[in-house]
C-alpha positions in Angstrom: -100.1 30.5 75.6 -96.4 29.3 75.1 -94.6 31.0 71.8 -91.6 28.7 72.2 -91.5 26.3 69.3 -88.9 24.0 69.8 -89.5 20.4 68.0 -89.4 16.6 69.6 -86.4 15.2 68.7 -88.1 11.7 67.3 -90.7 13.5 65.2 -89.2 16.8 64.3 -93.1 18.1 64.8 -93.9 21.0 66.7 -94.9 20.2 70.3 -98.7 20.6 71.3 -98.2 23.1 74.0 -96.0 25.1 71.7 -99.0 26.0 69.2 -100.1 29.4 69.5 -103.3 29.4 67.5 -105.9 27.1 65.7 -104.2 27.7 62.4 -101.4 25.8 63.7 -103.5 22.9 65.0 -105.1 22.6 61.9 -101.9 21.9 59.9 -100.6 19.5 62.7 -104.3 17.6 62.0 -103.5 17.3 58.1 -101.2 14.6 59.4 -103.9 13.1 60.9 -105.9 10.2 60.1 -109.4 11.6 61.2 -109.1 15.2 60.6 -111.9 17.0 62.4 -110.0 20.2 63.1 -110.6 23.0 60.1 -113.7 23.8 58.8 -112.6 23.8 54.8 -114.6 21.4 52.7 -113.6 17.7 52.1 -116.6 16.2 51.4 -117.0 14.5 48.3 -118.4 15.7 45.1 -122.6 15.5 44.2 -123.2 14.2 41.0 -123.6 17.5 39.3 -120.3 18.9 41.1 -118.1 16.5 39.4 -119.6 17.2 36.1 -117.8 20.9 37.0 -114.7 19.4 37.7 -115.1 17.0 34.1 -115.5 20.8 32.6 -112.4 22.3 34.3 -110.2 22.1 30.7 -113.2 24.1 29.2 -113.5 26.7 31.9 -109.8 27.3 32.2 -109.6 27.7 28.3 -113.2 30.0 28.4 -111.3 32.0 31.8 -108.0 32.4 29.0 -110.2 34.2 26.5 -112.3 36.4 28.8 -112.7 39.8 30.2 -110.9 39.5 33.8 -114.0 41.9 34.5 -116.5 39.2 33.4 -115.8 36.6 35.5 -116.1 39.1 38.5 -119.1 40.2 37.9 -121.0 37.0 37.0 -119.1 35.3 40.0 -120.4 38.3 42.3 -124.0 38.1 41.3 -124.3 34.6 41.3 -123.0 34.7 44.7 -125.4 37.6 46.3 -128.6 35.8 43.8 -127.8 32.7 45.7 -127.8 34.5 49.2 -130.5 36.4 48.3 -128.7 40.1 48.8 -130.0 41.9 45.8 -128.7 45.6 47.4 -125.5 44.1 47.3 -125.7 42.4 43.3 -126.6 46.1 42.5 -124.2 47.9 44.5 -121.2 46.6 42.4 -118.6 47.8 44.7 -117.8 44.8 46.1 -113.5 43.9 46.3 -112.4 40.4 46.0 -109.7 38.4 47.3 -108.2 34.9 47.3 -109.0 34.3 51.1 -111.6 35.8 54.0 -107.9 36.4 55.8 -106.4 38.8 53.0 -109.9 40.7 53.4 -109.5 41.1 57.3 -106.0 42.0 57.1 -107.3 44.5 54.5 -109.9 45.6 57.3 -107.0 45.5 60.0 -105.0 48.1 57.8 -108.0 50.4 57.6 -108.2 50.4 61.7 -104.4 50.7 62.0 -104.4 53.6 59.5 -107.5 55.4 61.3 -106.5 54.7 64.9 -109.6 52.8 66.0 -109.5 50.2 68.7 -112.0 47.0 68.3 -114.8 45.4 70.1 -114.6 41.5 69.2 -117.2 39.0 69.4 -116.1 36.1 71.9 -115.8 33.2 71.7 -114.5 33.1 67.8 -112.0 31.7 65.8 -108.8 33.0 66.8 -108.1 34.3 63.3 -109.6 37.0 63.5 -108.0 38.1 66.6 -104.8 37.5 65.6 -104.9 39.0 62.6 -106.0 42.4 64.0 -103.3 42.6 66.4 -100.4 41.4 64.4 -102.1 44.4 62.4 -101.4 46.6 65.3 -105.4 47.3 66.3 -106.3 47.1 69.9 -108.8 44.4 71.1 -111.2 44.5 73.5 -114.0 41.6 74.1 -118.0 41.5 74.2 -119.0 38.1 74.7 -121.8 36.4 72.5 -124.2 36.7 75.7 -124.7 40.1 74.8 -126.6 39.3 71.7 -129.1 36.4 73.1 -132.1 39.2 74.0 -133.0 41.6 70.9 -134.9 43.3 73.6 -131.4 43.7 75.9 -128.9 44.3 72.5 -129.0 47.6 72.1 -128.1 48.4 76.0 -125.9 45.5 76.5 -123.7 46.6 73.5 -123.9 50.5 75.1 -122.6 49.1 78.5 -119.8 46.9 77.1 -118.6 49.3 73.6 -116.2 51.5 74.6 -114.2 51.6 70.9 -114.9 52.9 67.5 -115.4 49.7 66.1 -117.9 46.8 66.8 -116.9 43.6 65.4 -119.3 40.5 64.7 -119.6 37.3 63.3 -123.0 36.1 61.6 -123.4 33.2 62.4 -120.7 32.5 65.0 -117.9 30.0 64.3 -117.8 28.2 66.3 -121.4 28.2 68.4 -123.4 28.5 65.3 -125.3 31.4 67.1 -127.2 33.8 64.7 -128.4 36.7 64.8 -131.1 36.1 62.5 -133.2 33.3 64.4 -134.8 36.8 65.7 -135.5 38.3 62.2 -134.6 41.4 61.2 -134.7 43.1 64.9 -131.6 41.6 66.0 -129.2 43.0 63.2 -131.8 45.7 63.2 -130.7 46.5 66.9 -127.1 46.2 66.8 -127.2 48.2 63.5 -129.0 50.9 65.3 -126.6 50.9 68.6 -123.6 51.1 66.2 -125.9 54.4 64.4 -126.6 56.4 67.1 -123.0 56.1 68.6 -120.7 56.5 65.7 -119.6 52.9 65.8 -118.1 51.3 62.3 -119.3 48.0 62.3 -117.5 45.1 60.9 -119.5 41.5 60.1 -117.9 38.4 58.9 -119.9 36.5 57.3 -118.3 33.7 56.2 -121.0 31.1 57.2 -123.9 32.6 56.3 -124.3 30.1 53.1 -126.0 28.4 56.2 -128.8 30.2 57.2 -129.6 29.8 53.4 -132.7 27.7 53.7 -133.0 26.9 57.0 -136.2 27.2 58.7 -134.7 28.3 62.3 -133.8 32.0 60.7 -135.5 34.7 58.8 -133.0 35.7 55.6 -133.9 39.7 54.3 -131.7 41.7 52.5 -129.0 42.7 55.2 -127.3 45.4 52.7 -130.4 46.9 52.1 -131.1 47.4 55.9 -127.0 48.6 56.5 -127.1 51.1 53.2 -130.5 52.7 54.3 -129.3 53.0 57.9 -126.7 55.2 57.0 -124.0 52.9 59.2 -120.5 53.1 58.4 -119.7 49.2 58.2 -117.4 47.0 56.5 -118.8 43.2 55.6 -116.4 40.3 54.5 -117.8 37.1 52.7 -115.8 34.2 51.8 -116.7 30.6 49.6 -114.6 28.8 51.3 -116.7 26.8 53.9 -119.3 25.9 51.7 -118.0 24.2 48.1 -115.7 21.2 47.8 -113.0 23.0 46.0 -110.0 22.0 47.6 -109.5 25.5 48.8 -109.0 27.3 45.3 -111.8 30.0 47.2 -112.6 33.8 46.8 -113.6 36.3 49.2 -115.1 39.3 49.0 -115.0 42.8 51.3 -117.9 45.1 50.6 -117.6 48.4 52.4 -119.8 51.9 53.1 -119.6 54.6 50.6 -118.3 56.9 53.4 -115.1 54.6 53.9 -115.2 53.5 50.0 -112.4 55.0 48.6 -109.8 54.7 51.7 -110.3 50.9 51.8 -110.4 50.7 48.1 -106.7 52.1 47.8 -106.0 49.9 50.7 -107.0 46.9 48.8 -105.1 47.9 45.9 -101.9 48.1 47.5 -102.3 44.0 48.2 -103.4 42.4 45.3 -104.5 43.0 41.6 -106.9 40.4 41.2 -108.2 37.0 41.9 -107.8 34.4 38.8 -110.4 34.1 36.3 -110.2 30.5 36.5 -111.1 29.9 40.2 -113.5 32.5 39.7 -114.8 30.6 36.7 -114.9 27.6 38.4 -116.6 29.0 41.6 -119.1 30.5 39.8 -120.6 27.2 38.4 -120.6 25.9 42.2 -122.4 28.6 42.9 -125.5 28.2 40.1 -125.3 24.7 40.9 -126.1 25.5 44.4 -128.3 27.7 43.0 -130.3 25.2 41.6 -130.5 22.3 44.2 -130.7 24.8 47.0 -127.4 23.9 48.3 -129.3 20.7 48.7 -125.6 19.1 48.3 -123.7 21.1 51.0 -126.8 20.7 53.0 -127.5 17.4 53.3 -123.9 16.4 54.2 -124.0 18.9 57.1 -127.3 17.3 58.2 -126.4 13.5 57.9 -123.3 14.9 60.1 -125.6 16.1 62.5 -127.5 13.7 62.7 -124.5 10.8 63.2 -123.3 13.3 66.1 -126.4 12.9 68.1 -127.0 8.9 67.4 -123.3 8.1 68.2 -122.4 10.4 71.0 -125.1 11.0 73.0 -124.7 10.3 76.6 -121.1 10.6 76.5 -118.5 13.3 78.0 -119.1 15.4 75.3 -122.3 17.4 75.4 -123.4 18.4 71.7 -124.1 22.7 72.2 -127.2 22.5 70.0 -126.6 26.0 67.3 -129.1 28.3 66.0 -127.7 27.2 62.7 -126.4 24.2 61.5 -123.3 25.6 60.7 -120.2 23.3 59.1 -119.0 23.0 62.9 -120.2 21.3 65.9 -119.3 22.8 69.5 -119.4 20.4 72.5 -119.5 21.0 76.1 -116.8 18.1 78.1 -119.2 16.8 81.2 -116.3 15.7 83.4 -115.1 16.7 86.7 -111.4 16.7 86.4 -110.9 16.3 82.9 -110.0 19.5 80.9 -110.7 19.9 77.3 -107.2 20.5 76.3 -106.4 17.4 78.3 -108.8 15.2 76.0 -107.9 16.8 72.8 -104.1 15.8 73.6 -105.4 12.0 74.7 -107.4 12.2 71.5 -104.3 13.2 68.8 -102.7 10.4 70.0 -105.4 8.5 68.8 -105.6 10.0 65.6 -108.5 11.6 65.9 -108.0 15.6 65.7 -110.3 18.1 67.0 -109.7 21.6 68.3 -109.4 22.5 71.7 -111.8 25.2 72.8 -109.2 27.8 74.8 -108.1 29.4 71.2 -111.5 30.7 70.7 -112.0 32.7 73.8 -108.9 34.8 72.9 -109.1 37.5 75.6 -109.4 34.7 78.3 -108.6 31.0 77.6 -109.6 29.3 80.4 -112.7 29.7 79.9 -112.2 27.8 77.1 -110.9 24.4 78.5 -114.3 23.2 78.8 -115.1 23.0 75.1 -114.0 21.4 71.5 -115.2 22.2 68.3 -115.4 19.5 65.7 -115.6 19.8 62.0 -118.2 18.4 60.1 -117.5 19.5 56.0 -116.4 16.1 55.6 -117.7 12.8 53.8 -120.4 10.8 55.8 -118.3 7.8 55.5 -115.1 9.0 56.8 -116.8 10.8 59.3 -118.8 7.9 60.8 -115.4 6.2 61.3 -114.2 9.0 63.3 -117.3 9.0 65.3 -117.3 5.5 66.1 -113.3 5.8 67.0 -114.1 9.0 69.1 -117.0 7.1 71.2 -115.1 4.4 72.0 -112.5 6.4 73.3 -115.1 8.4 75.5 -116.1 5.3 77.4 -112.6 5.5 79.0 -114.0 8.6 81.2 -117.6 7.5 81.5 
């Protein structure tokens, strides 16, 4: 991938082939009429969500008079009550941050600091990647295939981990595979490999709001199975692809005692705290959610789904059906000479942004040019636009 970033003279904006990550192409799709590109939340509010945001002035004033303490601990139990992680609401050691990013770079310095080199999930968003070599941490890749047999994990991962560290994703962004569509022996598996071999593992689980309630996967207390397993491991949690919050999002980074206090102090040295507002604020999304089940978050993701399938099918773009219904959508393009980059640069023009699939296999891009991932946080209306825009720009290859 090209690092030259020199700008067309009529636009002034950065030139595709000169953008070296997703992060990039997300920006560049802000511009865009149909954003499908990142994976943040713009769908509109539920009923009961925009009676939060009518009782902003009150929570900012409450946050004002508060404890800074209070408003992280209600914010973390309400988070692990909703995903059912009770080891974890009694733990009380979890660290939070404004973003799942500062949390990996957090995790990056910890690797840096201890010399360990990484096994990373591929394909996955390129984040993560980047963020632990611009931290300095060597890379090496085990692709998702190594996970799809709980009865092949635990050899699979002993032939292809050769590092310290072993570094998932749960589910995967952007394939929507999940460990947990094979209950507890999956995780149990890879926990196991990472135990008997001395392996730290690291999980993001940024989208695991949505195995919440799904009938495809088994949800059990995954702290309670990585604190009795006596595994080193470091897990990273984030709000920011599940509420409509315009981004004002929290993360959190919840570690093994054995590691504890290094990545405590390492925490530290970044940031103080997160604000007691957003945390306020996130904490009512959160019991709302709660509630209704995350019936809100859900249903968009579903009624996406399901407009995916009705207006696409038996076009060039074969919907990869996930384990989970994640807040993305991963498509397969059925052509013979037609590369996915090359669509994804016909269909910017058109203003219609998704992102092109070579990012996500970081160790080897071309074996992404066959794939796009599409976004699907967004509101039904708008979205059904796009779709009907994107099909008819599909028939030019049929």
């Amino acid at each position: 991938m090209s690092r030259d970033t020199t700008r067309t003279k009529s636009t002034g904006r950065l030139e595709e082939d000169s953008l070296i990550d997703l992060t990039q192409h997300e920006i560049q799709a802000l511009r865009t009429r149909f954003n499908l590109a990142d994976a943040h939340t713009h769908q509109r509010q539920s009923a009961s969500q925009d009676r939060i945001v009518l009782s902003l002035p009150d929570l900012w004033h409450e946050a004002e008079e508060g404890l800074q303490v209070t408003y992280e601990e209600r914010f973390v139990d309400a988070f692990f009550r909703l995903h059912k992680q009770p080891t974890a609401r009694s733990m009380k050691k979890t660290m939070l941050s404004y973003a799942a990013s500062i949390s990996t770079m957090v995790v990056g310095m910890f690797l840096k600091q201890q010399r360990m080199a990484v096994t990373l999930l591929e394909p996955c968003f390129d984040n993560l990647h980047d963020v632990l070599i611009n931290m300095g941490v060597p890379l090496y890749p085990v692709n998702e295939s190594a996970l799809y047999d709980p009865d092949r994990i635990y050899a699979e991962l002993k032939r292809q981990v050769r590092t310290e560290v072993l570094f998932l994703v749960e589910p995967n962004n952007p394939t929507g595979f999940s460990l947990l569509k094979f209950g507890r022996k999956g995780l149990e598996e890879v926990v196991r490999f990472c135990k008997d071999h001395n392996k730290l593992l690291v999980i993001d689980f940024c989208f695991a709001s949505f195995t919440l309630f799904d009938p495809a996967v088994e949800r059990f207390d995954v702290y309670e199975l990585l604190e009795s397993s006596g595994v080193s491991y470091m897990a990273i949690e984030d709000t920011g692809k599940t509420w409509p919050v315009q981004d004002a999002k929290a993360a959190m980074l919840t570690v093994s005692d054995d590691i504890h206090s290094s990545v405590y102090d390492l925490h530290t040295s970044v940031l103080l705290n997160v604000s007691p507002f957003v945390l306020n604020m996130l904490t009512q999304y959160i019991e709302d959610s709660i509630e209704d089940e995350l019936f809100s978050v859900r249903e968009v993701l579903r009624v996406n789904h399901e407009l995916i399938r009705r207006t696409l099918e038996g076009s060039i773009l074969e919907y990869q059906k996930p384990d989970v219904n994640v807040s993305v959508a991963w498509f397969k393009v059925n052509h013979p000479e037609l590369s996915a980059s090359d669509l994804h640069r016909d269909l910017t023009e058109q203003g219609l942004y998704l992102l092109p699939g070579r990012y996500f296999f970081w160790s080897q891009p071309s074996r992404g040019e066959s794939y796009l991932r599409m976004a699907l946080a967004r509101d039904p209306q708008m979205f059904s636009e796009a779709l009907e825009q994107l099909s008819t720009s599909l028939k030019r290859y049929a």
